[in-house]
C-alpha positions in Angstrom: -42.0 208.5 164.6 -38.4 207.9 165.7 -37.0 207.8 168.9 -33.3 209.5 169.6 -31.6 207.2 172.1 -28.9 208.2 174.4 -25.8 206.8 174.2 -26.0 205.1 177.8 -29.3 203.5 176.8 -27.5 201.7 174.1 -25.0 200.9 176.2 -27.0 199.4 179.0 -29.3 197.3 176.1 -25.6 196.0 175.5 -24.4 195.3 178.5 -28.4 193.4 178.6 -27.8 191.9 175.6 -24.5 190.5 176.9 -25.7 189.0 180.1 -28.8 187.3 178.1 -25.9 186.0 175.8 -24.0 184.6 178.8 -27.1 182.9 180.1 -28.1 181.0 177.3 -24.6 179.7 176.5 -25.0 178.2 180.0 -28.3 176.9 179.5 -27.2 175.2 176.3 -24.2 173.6 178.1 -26.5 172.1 180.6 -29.3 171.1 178.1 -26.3 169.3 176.4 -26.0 167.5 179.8 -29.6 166.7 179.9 -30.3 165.5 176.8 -27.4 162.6 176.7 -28.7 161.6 180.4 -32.4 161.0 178.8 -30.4 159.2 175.9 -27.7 157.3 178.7 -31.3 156.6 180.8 -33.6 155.3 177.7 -30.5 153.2 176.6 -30.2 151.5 179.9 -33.5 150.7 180.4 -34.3 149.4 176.8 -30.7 147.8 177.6 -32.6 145.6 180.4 -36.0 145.5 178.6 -34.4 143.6 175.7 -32.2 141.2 178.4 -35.3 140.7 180.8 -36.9 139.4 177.4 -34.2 137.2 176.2 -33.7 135.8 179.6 -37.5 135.2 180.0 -38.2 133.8 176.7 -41.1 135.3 177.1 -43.6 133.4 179.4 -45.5 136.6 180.1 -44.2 135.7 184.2 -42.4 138.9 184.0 -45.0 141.0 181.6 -46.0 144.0 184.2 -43.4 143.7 186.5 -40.1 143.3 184.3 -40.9 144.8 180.3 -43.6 147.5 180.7 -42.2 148.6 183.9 -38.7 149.2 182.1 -40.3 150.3 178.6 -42.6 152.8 180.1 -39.9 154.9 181.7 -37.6 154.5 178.4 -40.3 156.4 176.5 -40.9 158.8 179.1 -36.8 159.2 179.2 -36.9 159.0 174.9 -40.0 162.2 175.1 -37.9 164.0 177.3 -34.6 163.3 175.1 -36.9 165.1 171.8 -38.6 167.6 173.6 -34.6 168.5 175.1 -33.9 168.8 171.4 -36.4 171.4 170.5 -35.3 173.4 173.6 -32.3 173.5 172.5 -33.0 174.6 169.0 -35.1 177.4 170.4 -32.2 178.3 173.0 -29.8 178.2 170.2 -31.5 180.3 167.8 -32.2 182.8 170.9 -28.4 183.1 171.7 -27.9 183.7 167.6 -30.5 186.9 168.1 -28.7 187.7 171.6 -25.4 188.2 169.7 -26.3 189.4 166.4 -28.1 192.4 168.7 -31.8 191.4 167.1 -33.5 192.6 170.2 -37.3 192.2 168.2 -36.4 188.7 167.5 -35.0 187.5 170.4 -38.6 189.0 171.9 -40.3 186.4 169.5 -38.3 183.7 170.5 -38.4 184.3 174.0 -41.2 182.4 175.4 -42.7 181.1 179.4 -44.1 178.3 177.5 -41.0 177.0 176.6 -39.7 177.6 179.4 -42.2 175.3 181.3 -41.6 172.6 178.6 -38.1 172.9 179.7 -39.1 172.6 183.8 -41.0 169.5 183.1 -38.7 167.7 180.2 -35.0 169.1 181.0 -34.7 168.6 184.5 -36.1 172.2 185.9 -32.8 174.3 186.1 -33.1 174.7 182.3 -36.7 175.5 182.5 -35.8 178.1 185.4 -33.0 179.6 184.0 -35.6 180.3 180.7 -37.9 182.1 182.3 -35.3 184.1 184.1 -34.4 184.7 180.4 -37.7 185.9 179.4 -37.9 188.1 182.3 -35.0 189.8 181.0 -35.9 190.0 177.6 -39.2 191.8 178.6 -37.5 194.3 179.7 -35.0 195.2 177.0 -35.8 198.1 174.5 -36.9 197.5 170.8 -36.6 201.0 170.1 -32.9 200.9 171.4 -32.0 198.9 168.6 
């Protein structure tokens, strides 16, 4: 069965499709800010884990409070780095579908469970701004396409 569309119905999908656009190129600036300060924060702290060690020699005086209380947090900071990453992809690959006017695969791409990822690895505004994403791509038209 097809559906006849209006002309403003295209219009507002558009206009829809346009202000998802505009969101995601601002969520992909900021994940571009996130992900080098996981990479700037695992640097400095494997930066101090590796000068607590040569400094130390390594008499095991420093073991819990000095090199696994620095290595800890730089593979909490190198997680948050790669799971940054594959936001980012999925972000990017959203805006791709935003532009191009795909409506049916920017539904597929757009996911809360990402979005949550995002809250918990990217610093929340990412993660926020995603599921305001979603919210709006529920609500855009397949059939206007």
């Amino acid at each position: 069965m097809t559906t006849v569309h209006s002309p403003a119905e295209r219009v507002a999908s558009a206009t829809a499709l346009s202000h998802i656009s505009g969101k995601l190129q601002k969520n992909l600036v900021f994940l571009i800010l996130v992900l080098m300060g996981n990479i700037a924060g695992a640097l400095a702290l494997i930066v101090a884990t590796y000068g607590m060690a040569t400094e130390d020699h390594f008499t095991g005086a420093t073991l819990v409070s000095g090199y696994l209380a620095d290595g800890i947090p730089a593979g909490f900071f190198v997680a948050a780095a790669v799971l940054t990453v594959l936001v980012a992809i999925r972000t990017w690959k959203m805006l791709g579908a935003a532009n191009s006017g795909d409506i049916t695969a920017l539904k597929q791409l757009s996911s809360p469970g990402w979005a949550i990822v995002a809250i918990f690895a990217c610093w929340v505004f990412p993660g926020i701004m995603l599921l305001k994403i979603n919210k709006a791509v529920s609500e855009l038209s397949t059939a206007a396409h």
